[in-house]
GUTITOR-962748 format. One record per residue: residue number from 1; x, y, z of N, C-alpha, C in turn; residue in one letter. Coordinates in steps of 0.001 Angstrom, whole numbers. Layout:
<pts>
{NUM; {X; Y; Z}; {X; Y; Z}; {X; Y; Z}; "A"},
...
</pts>
This chain:
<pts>
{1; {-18196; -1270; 28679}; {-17635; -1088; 30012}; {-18655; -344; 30858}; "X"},
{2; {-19628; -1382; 31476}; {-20781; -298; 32721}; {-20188; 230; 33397}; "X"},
{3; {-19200; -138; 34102}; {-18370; 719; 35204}; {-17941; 2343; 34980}; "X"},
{4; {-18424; 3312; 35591}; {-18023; 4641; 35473}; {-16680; 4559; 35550}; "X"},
{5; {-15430; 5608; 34106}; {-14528; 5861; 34653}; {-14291; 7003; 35370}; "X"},
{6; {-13569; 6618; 36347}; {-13009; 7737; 37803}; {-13051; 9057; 37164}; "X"},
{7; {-13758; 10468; 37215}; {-13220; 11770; 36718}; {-11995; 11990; 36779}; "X"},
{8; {-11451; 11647; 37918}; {-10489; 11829; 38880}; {-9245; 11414; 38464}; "X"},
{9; {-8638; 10761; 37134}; {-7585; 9608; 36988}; {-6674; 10098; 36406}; "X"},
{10; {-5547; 9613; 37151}; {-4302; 10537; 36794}; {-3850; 10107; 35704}; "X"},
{11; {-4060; 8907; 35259}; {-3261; 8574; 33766}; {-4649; 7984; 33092}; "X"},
{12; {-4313; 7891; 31776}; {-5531; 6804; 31010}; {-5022; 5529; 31243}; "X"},
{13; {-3783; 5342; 30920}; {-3572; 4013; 31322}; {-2687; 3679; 32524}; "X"},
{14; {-2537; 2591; 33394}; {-1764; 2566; 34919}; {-1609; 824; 35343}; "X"},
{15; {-368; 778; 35255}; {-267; -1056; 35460}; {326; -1119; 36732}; "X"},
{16; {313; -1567; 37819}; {817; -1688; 39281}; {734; -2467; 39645}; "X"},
{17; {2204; -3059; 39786}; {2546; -4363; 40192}; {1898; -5261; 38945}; "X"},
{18; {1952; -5386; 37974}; {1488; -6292; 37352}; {2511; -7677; 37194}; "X"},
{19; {2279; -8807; 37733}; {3182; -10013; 37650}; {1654; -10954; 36178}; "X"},
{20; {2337; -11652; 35496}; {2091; -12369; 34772}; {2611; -13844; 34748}; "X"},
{21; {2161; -14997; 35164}; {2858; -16440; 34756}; {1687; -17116; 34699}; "X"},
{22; {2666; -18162; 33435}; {2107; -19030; 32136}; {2726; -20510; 33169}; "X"},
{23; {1599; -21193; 32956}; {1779; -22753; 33711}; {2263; -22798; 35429}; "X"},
{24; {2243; -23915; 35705}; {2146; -23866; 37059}; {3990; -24989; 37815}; "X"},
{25; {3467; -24700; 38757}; {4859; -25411; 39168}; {6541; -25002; 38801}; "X"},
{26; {7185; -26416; 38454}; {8334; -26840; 37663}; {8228; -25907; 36296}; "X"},
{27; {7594; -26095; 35820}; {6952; -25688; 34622}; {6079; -23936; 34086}; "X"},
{28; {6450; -23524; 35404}; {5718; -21663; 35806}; {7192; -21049; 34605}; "X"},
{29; {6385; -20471; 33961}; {7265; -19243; 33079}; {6690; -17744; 33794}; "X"},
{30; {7585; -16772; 34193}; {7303; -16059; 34383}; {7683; -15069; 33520}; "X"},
{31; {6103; -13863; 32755}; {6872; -13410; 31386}; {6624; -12016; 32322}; "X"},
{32; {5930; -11806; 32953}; {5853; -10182; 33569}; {6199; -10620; 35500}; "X"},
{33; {7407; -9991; 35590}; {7688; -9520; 37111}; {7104; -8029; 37828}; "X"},
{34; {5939; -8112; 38177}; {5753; -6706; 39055}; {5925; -5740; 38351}; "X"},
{35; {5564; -5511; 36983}; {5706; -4064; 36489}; {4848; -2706; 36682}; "X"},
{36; {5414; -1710; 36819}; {4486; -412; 37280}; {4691; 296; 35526}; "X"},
{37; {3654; 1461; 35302}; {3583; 1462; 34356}; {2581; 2655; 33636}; "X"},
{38; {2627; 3820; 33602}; {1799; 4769; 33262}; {1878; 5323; 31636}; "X"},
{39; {710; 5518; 31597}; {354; 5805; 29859}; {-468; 7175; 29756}; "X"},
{40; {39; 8371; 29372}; {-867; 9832; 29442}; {-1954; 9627; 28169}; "X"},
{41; {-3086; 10122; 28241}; {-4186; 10852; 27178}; {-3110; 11377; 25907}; "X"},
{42; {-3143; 11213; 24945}; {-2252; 11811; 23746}; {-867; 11456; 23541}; "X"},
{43; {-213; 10530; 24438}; {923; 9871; 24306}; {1378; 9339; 23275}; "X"},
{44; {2399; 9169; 22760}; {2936; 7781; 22071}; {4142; 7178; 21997}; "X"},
{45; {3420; 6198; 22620}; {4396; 5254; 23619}; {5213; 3672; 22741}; "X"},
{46; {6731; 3615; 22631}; {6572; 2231; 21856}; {7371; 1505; 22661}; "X"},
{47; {6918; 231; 22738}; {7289; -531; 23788}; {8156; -1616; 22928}; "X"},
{48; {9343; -2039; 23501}; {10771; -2711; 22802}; {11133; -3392; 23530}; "X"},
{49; {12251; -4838; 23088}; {12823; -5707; 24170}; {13022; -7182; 23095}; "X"},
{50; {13463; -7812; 23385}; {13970; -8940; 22664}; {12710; -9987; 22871}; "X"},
{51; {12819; -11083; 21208}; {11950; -12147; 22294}; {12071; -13016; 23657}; "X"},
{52; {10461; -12863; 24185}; {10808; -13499; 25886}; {10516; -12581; 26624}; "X"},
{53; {11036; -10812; 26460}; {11390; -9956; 27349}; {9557; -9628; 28096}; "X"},
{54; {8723; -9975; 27381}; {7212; -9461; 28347}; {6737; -8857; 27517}; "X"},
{55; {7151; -8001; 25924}; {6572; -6886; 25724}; {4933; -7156; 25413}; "X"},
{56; {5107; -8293; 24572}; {3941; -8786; 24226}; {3168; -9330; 24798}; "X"},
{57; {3349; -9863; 25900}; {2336; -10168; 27135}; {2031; -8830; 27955}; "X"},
{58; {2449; -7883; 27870}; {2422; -6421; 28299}; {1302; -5678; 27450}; "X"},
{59; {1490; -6143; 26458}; {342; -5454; 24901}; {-627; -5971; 25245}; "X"},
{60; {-952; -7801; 25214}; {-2124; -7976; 25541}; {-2728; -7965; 26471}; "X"},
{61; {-2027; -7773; 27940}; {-2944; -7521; 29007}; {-3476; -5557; 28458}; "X"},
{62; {-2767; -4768; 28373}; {-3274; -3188; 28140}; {-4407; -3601; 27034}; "X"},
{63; {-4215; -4393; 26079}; {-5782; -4588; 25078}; {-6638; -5437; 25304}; "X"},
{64; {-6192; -5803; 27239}; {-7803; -6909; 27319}; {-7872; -8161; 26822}; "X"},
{65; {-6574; -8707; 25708}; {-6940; -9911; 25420}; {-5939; -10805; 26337}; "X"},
{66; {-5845; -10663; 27194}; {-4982; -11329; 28389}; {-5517; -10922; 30002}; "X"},
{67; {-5328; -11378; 31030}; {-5298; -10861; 32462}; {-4012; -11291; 32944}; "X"},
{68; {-4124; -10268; 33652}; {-2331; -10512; 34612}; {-2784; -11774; 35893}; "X"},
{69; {-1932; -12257; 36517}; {-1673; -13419; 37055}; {-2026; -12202; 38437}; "X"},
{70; {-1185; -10843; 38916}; {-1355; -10569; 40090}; {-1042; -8773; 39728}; "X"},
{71; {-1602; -8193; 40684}; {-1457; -6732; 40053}; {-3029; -5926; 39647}; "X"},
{72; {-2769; -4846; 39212}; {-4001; -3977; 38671}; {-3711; -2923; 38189}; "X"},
{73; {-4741; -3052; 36806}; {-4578; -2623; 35238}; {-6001; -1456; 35599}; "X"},
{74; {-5372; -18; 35633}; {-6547; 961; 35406}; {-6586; 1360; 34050}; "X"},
{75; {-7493; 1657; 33824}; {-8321; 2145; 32648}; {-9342; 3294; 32757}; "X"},
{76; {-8635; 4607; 32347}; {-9258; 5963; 32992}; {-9767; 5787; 34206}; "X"},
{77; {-9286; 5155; 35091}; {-9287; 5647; 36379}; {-10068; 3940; 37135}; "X"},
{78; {-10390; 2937; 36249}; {-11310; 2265; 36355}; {-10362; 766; 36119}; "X"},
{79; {-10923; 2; 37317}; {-10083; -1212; 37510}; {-10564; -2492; 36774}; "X"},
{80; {-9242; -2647; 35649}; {-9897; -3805; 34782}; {-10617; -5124; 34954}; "X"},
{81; {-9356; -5159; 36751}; {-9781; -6526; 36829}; {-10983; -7026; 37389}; "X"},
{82; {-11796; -5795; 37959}; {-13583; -6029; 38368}; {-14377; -6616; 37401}; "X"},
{83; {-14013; -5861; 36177}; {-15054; -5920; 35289}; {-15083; -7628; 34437}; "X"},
{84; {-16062; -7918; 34225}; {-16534; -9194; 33737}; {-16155; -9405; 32271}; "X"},
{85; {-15883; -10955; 31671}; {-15441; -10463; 30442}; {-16142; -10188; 29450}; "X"},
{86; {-17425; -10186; 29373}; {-17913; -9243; 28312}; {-17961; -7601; 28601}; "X"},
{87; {-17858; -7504; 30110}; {-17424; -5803; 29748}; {-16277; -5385; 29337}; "X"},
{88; {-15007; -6520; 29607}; {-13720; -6437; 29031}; {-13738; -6038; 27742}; "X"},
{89; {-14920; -6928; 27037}; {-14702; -7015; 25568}; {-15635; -5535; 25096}; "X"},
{90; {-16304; -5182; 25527}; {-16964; -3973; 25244}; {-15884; -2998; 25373}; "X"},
{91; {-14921; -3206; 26588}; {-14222; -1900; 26546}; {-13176; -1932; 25044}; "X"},
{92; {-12915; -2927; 24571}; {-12175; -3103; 23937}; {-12683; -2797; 22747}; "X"},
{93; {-14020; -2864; 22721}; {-14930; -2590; 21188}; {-14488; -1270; 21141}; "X"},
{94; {-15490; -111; 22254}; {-15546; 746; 22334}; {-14112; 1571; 22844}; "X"},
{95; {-13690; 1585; 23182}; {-12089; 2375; 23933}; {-10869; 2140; 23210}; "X"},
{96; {-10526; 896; 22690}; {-9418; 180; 21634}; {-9276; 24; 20553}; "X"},
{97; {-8205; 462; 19373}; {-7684; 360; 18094}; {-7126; -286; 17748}; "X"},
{98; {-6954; -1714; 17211}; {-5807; -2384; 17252}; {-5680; -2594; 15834}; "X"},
{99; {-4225; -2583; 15306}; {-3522; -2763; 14134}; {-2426; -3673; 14458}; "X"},
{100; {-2230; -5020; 13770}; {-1869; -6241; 13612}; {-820; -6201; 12427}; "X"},
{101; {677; -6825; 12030}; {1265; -6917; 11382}; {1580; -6939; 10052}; "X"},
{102; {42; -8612; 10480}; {-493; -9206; 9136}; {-1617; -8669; 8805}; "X"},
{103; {-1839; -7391; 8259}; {-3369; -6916; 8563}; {-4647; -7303; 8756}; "X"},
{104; {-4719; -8501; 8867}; {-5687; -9602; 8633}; {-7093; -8705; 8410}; "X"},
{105; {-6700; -8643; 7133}; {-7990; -8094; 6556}; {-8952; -9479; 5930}; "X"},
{106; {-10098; -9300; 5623}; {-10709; -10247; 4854}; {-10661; -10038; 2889}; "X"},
{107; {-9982; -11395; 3039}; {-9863; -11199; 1202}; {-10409; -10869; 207}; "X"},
{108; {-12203; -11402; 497}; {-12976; -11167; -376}; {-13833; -9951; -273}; "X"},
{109; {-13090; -9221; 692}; {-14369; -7877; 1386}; {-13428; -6793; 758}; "X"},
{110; {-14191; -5955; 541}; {-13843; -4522; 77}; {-13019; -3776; 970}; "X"},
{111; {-12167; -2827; 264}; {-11774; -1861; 1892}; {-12564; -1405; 2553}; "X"},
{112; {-13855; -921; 1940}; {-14889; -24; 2651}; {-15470; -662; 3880}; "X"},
{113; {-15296; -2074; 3431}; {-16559; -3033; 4141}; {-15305; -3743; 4989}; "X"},
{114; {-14586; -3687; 5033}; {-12902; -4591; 6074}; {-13113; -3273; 7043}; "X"},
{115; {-12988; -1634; 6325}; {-12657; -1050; 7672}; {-14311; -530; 7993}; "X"},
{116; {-15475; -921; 7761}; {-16742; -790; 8298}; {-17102; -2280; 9406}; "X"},
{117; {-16298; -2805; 9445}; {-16451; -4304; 10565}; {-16839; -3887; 11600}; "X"},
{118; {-15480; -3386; 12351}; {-16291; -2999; 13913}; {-17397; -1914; 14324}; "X"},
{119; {-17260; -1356; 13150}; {-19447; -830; 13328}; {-20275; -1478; 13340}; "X"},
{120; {-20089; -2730; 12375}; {-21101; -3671; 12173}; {-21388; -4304; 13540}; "X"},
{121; {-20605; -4322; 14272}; {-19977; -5322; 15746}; {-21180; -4522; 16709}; "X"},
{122; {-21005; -3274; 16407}; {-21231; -1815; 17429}; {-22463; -1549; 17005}; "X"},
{123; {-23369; -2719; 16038}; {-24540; -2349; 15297}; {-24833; -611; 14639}; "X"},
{124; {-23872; 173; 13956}; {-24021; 1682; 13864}; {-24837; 1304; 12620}; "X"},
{125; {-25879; 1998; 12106}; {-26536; 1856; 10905}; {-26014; 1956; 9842}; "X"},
{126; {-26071; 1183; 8696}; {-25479; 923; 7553}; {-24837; 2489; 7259}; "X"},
{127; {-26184; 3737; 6916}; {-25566; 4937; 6153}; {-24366; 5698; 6898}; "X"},
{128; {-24744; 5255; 8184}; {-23708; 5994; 9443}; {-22164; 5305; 8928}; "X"},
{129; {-22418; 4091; 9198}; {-21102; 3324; 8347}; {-20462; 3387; 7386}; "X"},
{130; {-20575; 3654; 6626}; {-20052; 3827; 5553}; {-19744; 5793; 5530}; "X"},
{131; {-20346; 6434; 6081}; {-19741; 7779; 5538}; {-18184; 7771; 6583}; "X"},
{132; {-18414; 6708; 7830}; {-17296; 7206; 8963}; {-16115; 5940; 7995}; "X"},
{133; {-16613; 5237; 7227}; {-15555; 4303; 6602}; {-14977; 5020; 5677}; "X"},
{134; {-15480; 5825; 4946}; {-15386; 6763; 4037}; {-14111; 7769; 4353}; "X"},
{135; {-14220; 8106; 5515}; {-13734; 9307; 6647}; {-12714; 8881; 6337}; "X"},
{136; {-12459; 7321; 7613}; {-11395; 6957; 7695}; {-10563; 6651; 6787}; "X"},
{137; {-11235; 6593; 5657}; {-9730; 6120; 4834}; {-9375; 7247; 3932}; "X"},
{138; {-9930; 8180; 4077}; {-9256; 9187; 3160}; {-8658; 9919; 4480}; "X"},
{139; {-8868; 9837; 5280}; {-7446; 10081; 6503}; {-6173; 8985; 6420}; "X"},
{140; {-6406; 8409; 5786}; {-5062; 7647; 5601}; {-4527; 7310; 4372}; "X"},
{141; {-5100; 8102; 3382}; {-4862; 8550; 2314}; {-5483; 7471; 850}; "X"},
{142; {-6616; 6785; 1414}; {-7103; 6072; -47}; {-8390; 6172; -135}; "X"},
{143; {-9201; 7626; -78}; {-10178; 8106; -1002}; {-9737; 7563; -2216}; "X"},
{144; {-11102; 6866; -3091}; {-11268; 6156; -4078}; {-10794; 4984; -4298}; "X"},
{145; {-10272; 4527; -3156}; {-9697; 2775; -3306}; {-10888; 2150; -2435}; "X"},
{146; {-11982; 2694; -2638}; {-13285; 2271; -1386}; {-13193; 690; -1888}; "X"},
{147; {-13875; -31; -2777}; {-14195; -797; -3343}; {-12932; -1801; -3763}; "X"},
{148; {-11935; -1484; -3509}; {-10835; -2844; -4067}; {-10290; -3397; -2935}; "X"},
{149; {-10163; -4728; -2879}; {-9971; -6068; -2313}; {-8663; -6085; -1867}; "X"},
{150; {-8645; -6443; -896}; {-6745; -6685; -323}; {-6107; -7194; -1666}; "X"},
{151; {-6313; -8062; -2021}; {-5243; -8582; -3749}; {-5718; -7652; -4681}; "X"},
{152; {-5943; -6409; -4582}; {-5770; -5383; -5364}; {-5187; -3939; -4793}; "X"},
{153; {-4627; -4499; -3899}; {-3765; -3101; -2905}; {-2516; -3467; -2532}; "X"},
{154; {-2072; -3392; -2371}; {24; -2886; -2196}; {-105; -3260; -627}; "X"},
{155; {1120; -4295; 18}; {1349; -4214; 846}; {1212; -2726; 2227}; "X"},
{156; {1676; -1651; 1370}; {1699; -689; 2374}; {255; 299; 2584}; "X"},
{157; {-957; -198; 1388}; {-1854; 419; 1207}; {-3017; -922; 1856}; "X"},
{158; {-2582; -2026; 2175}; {-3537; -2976; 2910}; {-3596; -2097; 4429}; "X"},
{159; {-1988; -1583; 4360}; {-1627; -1634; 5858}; {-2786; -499; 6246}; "X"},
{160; {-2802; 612; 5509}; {-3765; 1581; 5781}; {-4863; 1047; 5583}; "X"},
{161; {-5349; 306; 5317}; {-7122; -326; 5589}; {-7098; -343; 7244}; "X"},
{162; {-6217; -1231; 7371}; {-5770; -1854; 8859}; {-5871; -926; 9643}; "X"},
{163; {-5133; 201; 9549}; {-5586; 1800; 10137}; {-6386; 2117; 10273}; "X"},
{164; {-7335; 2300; 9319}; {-8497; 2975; 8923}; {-9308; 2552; 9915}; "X"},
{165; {-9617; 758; 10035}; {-10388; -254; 10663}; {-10062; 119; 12248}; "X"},
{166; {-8845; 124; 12496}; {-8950; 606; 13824}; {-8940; 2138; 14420}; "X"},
{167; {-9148; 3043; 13141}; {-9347; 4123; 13209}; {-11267; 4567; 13363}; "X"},
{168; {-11548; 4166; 12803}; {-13118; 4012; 12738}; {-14010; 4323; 13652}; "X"},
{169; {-13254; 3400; 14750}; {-14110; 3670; 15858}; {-14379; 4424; 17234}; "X"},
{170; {-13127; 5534; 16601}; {-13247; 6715; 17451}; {-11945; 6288; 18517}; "X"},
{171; {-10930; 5530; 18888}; {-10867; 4689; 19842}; {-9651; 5987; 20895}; "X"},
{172; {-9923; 5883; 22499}; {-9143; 6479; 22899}; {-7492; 6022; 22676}; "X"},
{173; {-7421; 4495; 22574}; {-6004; 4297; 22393}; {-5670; 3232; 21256}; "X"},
{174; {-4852; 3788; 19940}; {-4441; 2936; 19089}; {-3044; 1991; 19315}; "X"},
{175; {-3334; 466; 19837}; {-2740; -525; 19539}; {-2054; -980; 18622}; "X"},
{176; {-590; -637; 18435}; {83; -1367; 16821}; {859; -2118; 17156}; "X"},
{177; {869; -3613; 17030}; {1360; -4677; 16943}; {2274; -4746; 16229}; "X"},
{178; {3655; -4376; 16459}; {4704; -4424; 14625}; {4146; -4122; 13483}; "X"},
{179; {3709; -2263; 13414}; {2826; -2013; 12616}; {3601; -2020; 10937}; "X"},
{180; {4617; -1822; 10964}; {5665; -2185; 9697}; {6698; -3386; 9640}; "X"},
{181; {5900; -4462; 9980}; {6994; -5769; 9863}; {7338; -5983; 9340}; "X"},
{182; {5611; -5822; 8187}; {5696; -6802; 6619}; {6076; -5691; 5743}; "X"},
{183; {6450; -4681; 5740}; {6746; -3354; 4636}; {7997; -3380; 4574}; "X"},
{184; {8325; -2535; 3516}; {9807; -2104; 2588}; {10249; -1067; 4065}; "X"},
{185; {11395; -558; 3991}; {11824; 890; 5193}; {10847; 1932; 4188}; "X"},
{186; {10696; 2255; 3033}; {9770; 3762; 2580}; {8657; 3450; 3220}; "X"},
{187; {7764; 2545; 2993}; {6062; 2328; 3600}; {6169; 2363; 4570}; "X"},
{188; {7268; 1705; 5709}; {7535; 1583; 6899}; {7659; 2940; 7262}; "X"},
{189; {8055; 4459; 6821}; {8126; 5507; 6914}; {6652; 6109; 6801}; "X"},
{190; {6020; 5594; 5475}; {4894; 6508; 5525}; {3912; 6078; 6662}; "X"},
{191; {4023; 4681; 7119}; {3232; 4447; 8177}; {3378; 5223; 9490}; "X"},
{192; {4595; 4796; 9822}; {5002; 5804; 11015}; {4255; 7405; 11044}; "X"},
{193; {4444; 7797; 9947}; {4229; 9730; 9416}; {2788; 9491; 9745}; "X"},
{194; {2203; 8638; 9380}; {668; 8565; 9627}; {70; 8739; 10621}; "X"},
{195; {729; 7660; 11404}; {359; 7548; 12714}; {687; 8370; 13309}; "X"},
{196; {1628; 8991; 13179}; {2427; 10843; 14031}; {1012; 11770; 13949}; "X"},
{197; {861; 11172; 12435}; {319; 12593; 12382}; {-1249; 12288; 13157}; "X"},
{198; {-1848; 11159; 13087}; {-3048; 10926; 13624}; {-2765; 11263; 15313}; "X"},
{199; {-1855; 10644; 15722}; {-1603; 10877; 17252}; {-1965; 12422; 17452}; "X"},
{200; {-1097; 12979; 16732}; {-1267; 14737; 17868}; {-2046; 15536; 16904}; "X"},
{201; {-2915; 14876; 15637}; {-4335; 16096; 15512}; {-5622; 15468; 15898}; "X"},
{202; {-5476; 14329; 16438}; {-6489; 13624; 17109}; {-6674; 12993; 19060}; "X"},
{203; {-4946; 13430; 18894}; {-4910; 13353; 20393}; {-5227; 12042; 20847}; "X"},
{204; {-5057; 11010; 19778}; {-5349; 9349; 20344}; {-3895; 8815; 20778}; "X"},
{205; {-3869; 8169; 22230}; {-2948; 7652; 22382}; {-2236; 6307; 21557}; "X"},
{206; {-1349; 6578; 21110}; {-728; 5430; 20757}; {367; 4655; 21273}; "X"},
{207; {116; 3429; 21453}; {1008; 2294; 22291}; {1109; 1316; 21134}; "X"},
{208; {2414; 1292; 20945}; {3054; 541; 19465}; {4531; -548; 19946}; "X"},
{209; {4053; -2144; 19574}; {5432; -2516; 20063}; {6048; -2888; 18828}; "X"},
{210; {7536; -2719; 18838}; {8169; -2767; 17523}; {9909; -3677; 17910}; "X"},
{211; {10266; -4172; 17024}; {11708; -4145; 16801}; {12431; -3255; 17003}; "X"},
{212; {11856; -2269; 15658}; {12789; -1662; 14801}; {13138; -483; 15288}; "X"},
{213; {14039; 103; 16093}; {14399; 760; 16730}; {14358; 2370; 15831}; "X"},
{214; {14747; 2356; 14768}; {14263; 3712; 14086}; {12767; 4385; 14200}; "X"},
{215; {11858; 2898; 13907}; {10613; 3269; 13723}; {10109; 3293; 15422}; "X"},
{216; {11092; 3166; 16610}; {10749; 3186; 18526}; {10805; 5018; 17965}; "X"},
{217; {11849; 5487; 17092}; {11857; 6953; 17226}; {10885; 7681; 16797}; "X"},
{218; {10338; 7316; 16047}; {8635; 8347; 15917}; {7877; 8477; 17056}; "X"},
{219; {7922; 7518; 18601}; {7636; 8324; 19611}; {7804; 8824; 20493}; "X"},
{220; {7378; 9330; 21341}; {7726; 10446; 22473}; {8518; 9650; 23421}; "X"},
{221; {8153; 8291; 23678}; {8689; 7631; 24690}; {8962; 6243; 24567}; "X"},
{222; {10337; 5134; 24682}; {10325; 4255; 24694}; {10868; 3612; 25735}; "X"},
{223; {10042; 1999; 25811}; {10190; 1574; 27096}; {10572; 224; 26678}; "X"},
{224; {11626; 153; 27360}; {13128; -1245; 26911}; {12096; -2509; 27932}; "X"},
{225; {11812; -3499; 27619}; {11276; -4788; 28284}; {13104; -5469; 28261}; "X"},
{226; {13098; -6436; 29428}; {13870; -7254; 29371}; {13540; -8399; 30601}; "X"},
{227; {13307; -9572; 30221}; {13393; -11135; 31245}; {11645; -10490; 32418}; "X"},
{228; {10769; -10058; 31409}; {9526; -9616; 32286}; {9639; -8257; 32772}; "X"},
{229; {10674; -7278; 32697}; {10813; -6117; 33310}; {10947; -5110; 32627}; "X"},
{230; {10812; -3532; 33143}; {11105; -2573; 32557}; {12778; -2115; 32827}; "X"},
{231; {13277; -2340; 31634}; {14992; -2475; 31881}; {15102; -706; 31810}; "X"},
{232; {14101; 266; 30839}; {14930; 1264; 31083}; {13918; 2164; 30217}; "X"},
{233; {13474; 3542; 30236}; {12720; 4095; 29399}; {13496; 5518; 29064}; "X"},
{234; {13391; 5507; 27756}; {13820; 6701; 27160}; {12952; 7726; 26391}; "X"},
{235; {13145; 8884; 26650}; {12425; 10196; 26170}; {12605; 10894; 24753}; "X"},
{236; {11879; 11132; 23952}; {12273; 11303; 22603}; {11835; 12870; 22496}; "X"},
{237; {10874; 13161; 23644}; {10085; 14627; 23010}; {9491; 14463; 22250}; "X"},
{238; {9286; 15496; 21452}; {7915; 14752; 20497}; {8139; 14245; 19566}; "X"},
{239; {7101; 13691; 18984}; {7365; 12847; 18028}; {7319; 13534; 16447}; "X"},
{240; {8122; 12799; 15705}; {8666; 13683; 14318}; {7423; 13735; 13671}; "X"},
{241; {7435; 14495; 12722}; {6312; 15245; 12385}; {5618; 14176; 11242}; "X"},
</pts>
């Protein structure tokens, strides 16, 4: 992202007026109506709503892999929609965490080397890589599982690779896509605890869209999508420990 962000910016993240529609005419779906939309530095935010309701066209415009139809998406203070799409994608290297359902890890790659990827991306030198891969995963609790293969890890211990990988790279805001879809409710717990706990001793924002309304309660704030809109946001305080 060449573009300086603003010193000046009242939120890290800021959606205004954002409208979104898919096809044209007869045929125009509209999945985002005009939504406004603020996200603080250290937040964690989970965004909810039935299928249809926008949430997920809401996720991928905030991670860059979408543009809104009409509206403007700041980013520390800095307007997404100037920037070109390879600075899009830089911001997204550098600024974004994203954790995916299906962890789509690679089968035949090690954990070390699944959550050392986006260094490789970021060209960081091999030894640099591996001590911050190292880091990350004994922050998420699998020091000494460096070396074993997704078909040698537990559904809820892939999921923490998946972490790790988007933990890695320092990122101001972690992205979780239905971060416990595929888990039991216990893993689905320890994930949540994880992520609590990464949010407020690391101060990374997290923006998480979910179903599961227990696991909306691990954060501070949830925001109801319904037919493209924000139907209603509720305050949790902080998030459980």
């Amino acid at each position: 992202m060449n573009s300086q962000a603003n010193p000046k910016y009242q939120h890290l993240v800021e959606l205004r007026g954002i409208s979104k529609v898919y096809g044209q005419g007869g045929a125009a779906v509209k999945a985002l109506c005009g939504i406004d939309l603020h996200i603080d530095p250290g937040e964690f935010v989970s965004i909810m709503g039935p299928s249809g309701s926008g949430k997920s066209t809401c996720m991928n415009i905030l991670g860059c892999l979408d543009v809104p139809t009409a509206g403007s998406y700041l980013f520390k203070g800095v307007d997404v929609g100037s920037l070109t799409r390879n600075q899009r994608a830089l911001l997204r290297r550098h600024y974004l965490g994203f954790i995916f359902q299906g962890f789509n890890l690679l089968n035949r790659t090690s954990a070390l080397e699944n959550v050392e990827l986006p260094l490789v991306y970021r060209g960081v030198p091999a030894r640099e890589r591996h001590k911050r891969a190292r880091h990350a995963l004994d922050i998420v609790g699998l020091d000494g599982w460096e070396t074993h293969t997704p078909s040698e890890l537990s559904g809820g211990q892939q999921q923490r690779v998946a972490i790790a990988r988007a933990m890695v790279i320092q990122p101001d805001v972690l992205m979780a896509d239905e971060p416990t879809g595929n888990l039991d409710s216990q893993k689905s717990r320890e994930i949540m605890e994880l992520l609590c706990r990464y949010n407020q001793e690391h101060n990374v924002t997290v923006v998480m869209v979910t179903h599961n309304a227990q696991m909306a309660d691990y954060s501070q704030r949830v925001i109801n999508f319904l037919d493209g809109q924000i139907a209603s946001e509720i305050n949790n305080g902080d998030p459980k420990p």
